[in-house]
PDB file of N, CA, C and O in Angstrom, chain B, residues numbered from 101:
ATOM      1  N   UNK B 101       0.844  -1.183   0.000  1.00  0.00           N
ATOM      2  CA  UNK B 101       0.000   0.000   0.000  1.00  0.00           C
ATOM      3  C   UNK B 101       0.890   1.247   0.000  1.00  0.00           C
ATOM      4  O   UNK B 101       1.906   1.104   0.680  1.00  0.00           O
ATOM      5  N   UNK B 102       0.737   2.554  -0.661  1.00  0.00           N
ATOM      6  CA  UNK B 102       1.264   3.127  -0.982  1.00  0.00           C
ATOM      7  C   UNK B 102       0.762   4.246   0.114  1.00  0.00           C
ATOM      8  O   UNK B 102      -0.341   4.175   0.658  1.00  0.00           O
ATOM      9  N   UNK B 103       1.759   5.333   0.377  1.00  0.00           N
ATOM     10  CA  UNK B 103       1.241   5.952   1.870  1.00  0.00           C
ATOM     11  C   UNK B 103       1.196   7.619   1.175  1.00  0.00           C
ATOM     12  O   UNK B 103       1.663   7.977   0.094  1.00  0.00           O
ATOM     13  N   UNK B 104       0.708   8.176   1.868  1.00  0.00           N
ATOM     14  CA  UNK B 104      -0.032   9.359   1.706  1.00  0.00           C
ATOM     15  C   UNK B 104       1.150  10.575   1.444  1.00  0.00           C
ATOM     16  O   UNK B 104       1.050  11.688   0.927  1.00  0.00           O
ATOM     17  N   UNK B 105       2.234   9.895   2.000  1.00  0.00           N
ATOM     18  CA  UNK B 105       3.641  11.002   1.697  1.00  0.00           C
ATOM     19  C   UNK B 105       4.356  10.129   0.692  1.00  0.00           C
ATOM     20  O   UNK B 105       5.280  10.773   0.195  1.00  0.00           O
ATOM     21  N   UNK B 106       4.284   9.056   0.267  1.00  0.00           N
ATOM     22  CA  UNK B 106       4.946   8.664  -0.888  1.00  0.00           C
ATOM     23  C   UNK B 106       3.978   8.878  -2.445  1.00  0.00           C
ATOM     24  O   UNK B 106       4.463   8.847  -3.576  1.00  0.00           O
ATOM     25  N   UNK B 107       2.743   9.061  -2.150  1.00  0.00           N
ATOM     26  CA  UNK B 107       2.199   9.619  -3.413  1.00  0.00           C
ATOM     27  C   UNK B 107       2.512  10.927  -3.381  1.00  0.00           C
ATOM     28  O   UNK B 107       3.228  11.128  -4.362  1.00  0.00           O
ATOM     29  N   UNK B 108       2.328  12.112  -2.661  1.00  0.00           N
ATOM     30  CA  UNK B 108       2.262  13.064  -2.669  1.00  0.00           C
ATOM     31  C   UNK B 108       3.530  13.363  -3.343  1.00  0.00           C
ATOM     32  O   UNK B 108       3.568  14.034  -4.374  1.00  0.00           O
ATOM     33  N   UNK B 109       4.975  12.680  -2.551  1.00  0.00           N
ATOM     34  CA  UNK B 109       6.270  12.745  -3.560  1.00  0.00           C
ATOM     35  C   UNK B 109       6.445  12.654  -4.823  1.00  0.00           C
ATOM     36  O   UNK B 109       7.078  13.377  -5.592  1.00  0.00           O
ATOM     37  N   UNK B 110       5.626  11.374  -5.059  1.00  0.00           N
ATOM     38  CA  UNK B 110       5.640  10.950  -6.555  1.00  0.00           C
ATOM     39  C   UNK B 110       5.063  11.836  -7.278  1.00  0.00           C
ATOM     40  O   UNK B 110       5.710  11.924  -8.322  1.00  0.00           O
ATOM     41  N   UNK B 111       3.908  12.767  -7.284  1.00  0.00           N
ATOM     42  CA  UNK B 111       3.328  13.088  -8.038  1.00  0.00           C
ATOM     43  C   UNK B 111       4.188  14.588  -7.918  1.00  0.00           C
ATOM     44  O   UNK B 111       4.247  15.222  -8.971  1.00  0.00           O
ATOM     45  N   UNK B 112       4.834  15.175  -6.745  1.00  0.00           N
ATOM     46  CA  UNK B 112       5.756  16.509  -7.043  1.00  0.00           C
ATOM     47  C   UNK B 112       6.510  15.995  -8.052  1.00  0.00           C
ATOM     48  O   UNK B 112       6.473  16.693  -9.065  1.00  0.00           O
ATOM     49  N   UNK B 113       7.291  14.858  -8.140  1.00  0.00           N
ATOM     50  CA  UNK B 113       8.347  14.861  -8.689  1.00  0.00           C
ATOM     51  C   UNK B 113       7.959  14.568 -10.549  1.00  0.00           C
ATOM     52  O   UNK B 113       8.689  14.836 -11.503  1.00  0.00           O
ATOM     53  N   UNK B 114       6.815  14.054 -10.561  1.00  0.00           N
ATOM     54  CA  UNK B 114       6.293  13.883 -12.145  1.00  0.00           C
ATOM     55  C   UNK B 114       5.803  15.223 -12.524  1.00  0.00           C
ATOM     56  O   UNK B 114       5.879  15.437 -13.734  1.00  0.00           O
ATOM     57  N   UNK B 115       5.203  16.408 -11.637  1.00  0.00           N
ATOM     58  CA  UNK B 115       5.179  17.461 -11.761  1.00  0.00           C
ATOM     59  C   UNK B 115       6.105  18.177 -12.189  1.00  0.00           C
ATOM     60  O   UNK B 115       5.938  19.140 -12.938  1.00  0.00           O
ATOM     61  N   UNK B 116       7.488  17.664 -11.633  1.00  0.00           N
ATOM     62  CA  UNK B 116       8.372  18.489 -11.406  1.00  0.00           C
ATOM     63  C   UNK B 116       8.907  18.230 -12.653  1.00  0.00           C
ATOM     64  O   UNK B 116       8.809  19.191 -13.417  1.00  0.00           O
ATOM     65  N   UNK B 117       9.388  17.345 -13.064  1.00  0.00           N
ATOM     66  CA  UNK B 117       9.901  16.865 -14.051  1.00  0.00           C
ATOM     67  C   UNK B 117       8.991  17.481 -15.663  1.00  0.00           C
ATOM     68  O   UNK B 117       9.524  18.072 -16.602  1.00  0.00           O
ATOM     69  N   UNK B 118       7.475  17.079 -15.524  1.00  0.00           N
ATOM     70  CA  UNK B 118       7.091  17.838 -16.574  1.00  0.00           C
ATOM     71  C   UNK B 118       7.053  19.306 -16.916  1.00  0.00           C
ATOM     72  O   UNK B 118       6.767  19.792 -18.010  1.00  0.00           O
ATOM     73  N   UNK B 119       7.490  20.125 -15.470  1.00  0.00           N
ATOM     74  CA  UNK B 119       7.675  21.536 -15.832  1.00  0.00           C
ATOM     75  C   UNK B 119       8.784  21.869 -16.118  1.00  0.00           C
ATOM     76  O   UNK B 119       9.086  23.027 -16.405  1.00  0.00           O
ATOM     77  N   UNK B 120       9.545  20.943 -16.089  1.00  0.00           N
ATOM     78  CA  UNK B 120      11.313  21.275 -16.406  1.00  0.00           C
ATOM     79  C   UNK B 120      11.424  21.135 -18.029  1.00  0.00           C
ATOM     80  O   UNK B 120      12.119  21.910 -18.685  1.00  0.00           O
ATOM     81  N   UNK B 121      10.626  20.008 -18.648  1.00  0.00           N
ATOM     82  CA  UNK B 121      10.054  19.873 -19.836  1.00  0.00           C
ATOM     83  C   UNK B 121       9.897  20.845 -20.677  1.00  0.00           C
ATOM     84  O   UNK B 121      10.590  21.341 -21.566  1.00  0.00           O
ATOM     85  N   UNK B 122       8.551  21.092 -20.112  1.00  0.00           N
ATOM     86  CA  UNK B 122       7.802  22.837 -20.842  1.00  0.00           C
ATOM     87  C   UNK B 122       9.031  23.742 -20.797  1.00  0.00           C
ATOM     88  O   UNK B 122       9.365  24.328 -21.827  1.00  0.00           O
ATOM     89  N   UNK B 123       9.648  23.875 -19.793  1.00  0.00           N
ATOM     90  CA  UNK B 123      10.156  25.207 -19.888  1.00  0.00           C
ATOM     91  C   UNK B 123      11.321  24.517 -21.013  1.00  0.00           C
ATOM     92  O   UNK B 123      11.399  25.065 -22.112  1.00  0.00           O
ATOM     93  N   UNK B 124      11.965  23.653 -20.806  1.00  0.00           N
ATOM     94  CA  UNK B 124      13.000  23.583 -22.322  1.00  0.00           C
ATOM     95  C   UNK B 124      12.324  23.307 -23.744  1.00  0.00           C
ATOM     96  O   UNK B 124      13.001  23.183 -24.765  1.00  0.00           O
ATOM     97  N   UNK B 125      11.185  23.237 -23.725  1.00  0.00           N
ATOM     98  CA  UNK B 125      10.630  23.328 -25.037  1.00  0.00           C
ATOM     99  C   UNK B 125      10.490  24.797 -25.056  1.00  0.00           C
ATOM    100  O   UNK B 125      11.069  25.308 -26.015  1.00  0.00           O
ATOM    101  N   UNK B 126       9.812  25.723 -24.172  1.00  0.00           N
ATOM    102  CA  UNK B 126       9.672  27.118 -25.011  1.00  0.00           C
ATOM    103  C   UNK B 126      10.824  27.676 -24.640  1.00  0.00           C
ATOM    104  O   UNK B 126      10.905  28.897 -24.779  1.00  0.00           O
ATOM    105  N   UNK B 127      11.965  26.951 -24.094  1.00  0.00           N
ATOM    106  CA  UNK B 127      13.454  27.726 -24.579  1.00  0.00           C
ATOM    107  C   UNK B 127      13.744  27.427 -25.552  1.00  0.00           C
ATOM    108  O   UNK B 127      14.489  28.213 -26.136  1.00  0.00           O
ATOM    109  N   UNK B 128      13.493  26.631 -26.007  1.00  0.00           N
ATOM    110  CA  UNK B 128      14.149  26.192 -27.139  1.00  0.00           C
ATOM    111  C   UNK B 128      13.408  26.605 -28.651  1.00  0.00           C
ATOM    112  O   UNK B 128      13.942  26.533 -29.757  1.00  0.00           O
ATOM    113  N   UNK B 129      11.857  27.106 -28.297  1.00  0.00           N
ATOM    114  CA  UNK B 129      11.315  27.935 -29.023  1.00  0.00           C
ATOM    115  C   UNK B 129      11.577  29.189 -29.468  1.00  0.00           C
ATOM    116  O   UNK B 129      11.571  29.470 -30.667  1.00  0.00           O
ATOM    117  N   UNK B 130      11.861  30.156 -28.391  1.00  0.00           N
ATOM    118  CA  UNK B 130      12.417  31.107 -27.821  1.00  0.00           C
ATOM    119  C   UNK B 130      13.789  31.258 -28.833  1.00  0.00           C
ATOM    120  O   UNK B 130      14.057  32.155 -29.633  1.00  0.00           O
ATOM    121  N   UNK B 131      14.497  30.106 -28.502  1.00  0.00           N
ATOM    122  CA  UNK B 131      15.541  30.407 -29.246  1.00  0.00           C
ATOM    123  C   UNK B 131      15.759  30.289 -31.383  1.00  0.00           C
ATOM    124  O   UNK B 131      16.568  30.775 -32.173  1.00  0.00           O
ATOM    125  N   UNK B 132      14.463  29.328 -31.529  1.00  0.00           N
ATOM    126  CA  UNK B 132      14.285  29.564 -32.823  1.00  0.00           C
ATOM    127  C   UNK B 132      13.731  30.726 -33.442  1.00  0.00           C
ATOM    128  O   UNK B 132      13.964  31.128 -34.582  1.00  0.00           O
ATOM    129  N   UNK B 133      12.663  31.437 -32.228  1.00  0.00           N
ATOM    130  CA  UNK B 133      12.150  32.841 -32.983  1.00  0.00           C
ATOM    131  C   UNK B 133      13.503  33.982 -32.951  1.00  0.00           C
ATOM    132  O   UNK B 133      13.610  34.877 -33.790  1.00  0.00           O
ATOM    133  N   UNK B 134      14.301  33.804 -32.043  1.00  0.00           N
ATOM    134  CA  UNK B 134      15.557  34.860 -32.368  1.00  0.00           C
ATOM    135  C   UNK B 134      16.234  34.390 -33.296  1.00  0.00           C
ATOM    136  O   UNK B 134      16.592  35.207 -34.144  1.00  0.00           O
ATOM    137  N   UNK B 135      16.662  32.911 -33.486  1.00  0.00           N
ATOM    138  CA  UNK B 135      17.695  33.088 -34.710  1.00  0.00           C
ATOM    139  C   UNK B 135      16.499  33.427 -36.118  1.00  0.00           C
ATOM    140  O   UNK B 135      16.699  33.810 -37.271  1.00  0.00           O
ATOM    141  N   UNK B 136      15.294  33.093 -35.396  1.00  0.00           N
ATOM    142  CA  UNK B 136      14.631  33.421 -37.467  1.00  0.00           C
ATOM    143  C   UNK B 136      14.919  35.052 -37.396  1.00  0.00           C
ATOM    144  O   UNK B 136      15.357  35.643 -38.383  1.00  0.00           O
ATOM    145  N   UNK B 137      14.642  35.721 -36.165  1.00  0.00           N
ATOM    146  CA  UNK B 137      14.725  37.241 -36.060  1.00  0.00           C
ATOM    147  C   UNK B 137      15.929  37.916 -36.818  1.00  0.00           C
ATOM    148  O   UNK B 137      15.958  38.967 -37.458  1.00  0.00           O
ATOM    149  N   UNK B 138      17.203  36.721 -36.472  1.00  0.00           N
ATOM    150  CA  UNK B 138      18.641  37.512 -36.419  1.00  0.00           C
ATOM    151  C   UNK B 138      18.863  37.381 -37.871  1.00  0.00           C
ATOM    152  O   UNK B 138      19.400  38.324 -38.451  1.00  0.00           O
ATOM    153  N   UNK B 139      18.417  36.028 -38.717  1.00  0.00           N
ATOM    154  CA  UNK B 139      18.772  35.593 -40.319  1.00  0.00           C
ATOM    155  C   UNK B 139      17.760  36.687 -41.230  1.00  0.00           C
ATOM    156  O   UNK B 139      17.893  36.907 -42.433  1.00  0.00           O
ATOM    157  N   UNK B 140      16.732  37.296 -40.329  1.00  0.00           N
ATOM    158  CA  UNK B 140      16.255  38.055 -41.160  1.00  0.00           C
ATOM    159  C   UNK B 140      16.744  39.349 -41.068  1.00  0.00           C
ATOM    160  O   UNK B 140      16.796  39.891 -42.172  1.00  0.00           O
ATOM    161  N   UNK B 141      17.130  40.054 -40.122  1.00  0.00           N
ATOM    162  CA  UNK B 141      18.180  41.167 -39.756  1.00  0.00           C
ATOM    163  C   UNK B 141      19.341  40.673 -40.911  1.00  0.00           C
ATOM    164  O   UNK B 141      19.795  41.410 -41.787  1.00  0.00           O
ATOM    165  N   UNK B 142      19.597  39.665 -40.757  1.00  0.00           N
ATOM    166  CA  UNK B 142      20.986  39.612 -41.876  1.00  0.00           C
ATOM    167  C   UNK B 142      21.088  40.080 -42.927  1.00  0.00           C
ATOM    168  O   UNK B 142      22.016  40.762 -43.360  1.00  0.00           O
ATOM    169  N   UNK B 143      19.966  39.699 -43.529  1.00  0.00           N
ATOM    170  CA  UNK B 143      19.793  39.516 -44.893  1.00  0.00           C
ATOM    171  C   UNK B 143      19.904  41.323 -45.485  1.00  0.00           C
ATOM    172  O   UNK B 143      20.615  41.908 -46.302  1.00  0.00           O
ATOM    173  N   UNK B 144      19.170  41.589 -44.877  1.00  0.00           N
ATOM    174  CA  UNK B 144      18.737  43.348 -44.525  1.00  0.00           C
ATOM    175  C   UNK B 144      17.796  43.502 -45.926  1.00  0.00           C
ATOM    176  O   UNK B 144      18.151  44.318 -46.776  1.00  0.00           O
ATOM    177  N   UNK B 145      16.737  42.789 -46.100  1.00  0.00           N
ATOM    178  CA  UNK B 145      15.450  42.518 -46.771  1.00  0.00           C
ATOM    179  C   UNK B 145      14.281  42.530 -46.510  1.00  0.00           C
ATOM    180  O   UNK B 145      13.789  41.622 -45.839  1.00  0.00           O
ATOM    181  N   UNK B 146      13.567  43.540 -46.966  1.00  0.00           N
ATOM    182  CA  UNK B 146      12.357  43.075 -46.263  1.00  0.00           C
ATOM    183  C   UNK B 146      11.500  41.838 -46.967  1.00  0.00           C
ATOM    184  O   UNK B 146      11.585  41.615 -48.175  1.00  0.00           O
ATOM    185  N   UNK B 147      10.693  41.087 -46.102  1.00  0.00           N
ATOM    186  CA  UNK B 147      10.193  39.679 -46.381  1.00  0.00           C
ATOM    187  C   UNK B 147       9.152  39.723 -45.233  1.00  0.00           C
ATOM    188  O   UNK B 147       9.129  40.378 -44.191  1.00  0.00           O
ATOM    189  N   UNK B 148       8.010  38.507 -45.940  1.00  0.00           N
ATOM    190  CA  UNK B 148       6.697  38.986 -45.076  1.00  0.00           C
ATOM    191  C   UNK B 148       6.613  37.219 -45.747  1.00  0.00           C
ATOM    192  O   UNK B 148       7.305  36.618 -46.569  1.00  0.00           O
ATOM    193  N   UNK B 149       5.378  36.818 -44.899  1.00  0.00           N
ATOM    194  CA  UNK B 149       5.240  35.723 -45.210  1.00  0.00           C
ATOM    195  C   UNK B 149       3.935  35.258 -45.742  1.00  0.00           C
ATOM    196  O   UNK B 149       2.999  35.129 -44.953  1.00  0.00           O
ATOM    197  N   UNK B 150       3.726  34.898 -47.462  1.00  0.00           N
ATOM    198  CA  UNK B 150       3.061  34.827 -48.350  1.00  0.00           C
ATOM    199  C   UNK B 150       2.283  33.518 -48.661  1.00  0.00           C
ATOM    200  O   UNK B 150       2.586  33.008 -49.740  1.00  0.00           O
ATOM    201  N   UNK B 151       1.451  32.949 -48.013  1.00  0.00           N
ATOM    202  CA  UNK B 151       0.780  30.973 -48.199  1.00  0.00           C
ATOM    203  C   UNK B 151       2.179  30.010 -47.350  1.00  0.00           C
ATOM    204  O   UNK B 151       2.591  28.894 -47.665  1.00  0.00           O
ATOM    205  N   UNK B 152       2.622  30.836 -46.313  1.00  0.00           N
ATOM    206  CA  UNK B 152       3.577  30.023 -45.862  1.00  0.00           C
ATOM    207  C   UNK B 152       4.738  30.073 -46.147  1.00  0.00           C
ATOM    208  O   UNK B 152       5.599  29.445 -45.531  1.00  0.00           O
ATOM    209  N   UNK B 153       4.990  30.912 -47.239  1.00  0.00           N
ATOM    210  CA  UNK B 153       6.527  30.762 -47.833  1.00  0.00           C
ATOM    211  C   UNK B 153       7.415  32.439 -47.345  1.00  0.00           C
ATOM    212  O   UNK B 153       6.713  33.364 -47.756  1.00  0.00           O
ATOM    213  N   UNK B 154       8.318  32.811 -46.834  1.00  0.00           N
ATOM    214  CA  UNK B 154       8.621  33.792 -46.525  1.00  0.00           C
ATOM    215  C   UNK B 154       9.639  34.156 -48.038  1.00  0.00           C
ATOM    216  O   UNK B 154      10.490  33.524 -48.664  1.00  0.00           O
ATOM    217  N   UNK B 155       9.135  35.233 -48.144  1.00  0.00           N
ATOM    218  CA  UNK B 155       8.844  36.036 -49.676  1.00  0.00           C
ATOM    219  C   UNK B 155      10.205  37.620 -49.617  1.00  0.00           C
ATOM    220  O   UNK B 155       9.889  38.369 -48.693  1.00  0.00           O
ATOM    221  N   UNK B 156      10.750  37.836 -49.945  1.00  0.00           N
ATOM    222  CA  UNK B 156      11.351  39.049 -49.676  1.00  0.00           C
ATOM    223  C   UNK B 156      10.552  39.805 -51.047  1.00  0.00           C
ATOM    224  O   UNK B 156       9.899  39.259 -51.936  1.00  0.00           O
ATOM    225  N   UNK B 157      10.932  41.532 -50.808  1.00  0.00           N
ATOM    226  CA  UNK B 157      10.510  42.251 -51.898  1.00  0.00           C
ATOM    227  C   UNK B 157      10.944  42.827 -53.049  1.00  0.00           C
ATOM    228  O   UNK B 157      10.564  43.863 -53.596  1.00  0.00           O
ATOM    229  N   UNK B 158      11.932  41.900 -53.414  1.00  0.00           N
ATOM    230  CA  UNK B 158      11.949  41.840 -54.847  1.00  0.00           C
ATOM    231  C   UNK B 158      11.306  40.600 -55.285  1.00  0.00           C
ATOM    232  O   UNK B 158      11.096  40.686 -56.495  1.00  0.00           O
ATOM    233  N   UNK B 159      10.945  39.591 -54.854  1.00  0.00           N
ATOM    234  CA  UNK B 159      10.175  38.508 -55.167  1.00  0.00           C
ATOM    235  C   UNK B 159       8.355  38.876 -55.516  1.00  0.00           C
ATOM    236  O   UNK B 159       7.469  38.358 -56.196  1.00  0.00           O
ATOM    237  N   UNK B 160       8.490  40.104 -54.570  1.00  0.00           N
ATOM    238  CA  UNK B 160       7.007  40.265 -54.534  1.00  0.00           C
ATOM    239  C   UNK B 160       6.498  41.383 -55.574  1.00  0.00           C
ATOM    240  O   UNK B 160       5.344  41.555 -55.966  1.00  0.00           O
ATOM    241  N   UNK B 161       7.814  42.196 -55.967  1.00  0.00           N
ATOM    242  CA  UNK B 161       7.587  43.378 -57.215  1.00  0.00           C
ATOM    243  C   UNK B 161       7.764  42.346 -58.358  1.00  0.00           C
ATOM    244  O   UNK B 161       7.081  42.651 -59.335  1.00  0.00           O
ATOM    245  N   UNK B 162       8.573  41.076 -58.533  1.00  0.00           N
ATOM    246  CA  UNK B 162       8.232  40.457 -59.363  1.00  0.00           C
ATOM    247  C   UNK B 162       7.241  40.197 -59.778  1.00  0.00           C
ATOM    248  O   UNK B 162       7.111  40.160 -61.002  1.00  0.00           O
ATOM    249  N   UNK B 163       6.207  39.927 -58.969  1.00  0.00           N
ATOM    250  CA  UNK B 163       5.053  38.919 -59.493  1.00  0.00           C
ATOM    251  C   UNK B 163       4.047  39.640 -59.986  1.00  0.00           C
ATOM    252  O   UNK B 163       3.629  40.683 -59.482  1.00  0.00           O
ATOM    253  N   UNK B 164       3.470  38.911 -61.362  1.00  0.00           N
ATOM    254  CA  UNK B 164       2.483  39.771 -61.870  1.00  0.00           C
ATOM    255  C   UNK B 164       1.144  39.881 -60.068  1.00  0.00           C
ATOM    256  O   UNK B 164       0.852  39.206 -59.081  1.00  0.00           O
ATOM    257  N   UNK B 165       0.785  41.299 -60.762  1.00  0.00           N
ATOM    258  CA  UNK B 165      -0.408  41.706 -59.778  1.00  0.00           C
ATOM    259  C   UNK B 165      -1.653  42.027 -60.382  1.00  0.00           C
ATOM    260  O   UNK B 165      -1.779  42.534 -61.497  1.00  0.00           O
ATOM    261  N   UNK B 166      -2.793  41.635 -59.410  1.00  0.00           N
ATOM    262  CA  UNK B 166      -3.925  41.687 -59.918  1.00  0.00           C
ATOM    263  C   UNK B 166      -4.356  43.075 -60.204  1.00  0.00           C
ATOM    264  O   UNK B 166      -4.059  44.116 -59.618  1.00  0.00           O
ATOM    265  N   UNK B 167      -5.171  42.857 -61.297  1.00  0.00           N
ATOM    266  CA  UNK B 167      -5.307  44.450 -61.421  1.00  0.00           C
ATOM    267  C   UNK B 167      -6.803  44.766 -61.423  1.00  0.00           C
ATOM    268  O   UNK B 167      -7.374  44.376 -62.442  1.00  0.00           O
ATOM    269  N   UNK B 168      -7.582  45.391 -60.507  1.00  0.00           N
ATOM    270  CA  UNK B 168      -8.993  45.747 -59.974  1.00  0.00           C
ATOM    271  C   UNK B 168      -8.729  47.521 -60.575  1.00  0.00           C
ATOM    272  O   UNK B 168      -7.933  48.457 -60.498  1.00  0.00           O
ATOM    273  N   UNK B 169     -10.225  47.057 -61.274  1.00  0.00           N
ATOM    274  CA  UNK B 169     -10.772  48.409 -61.972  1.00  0.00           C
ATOM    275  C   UNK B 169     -12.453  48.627 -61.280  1.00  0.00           C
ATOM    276  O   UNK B 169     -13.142  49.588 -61.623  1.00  0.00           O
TER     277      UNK B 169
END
C-alpha cells in the first residue's frame, strides 16, 4: 500500500519533471524565434510571409499583380 507522503512525492516529482520539460521546449522555441529574427536582420530585406513561404521584396515586385478596376 502506498502511503499518503509517498504519493504526494511521486506526483511533485512527475510534476516536477514535466515543468522542467515545458520550460525547455519554449526555450528552445524562444531560441528559434531569435535566430529566425537575427537571419532576417541579416539579410537586410524586407520579407513577409506569403501561403507560408517567406517572400522578400523583390520577389514580390516580381510577381504579376492583380489588377482591380
Amino acid at each position: 500500500m502506498i502511503s499518503i507522503h509517498d504519493y504526494l512525492k511521486n506526483s511533485y516529482n512527475e510534476k516536477k519533471e514535466w515543468l522542467a520539460e515545458s520550460i525547455s521546449f519554449f526555450k528552445d522555441f524562444a531560441q528559434m524565434e531569435e535566430e529566425f529574427r537575427q537571419e532576417l536582420l541579416n539579410k537586410n530585406e524586407y520579407c513577409i510571409c506569403l501561403e507560408g513561404e517567406m517572400v522578400t521584396e523583390k520577389d514580390i515586385l516580381t510577381r504579376s499583380m492583380e489588377e482591380n478596376y
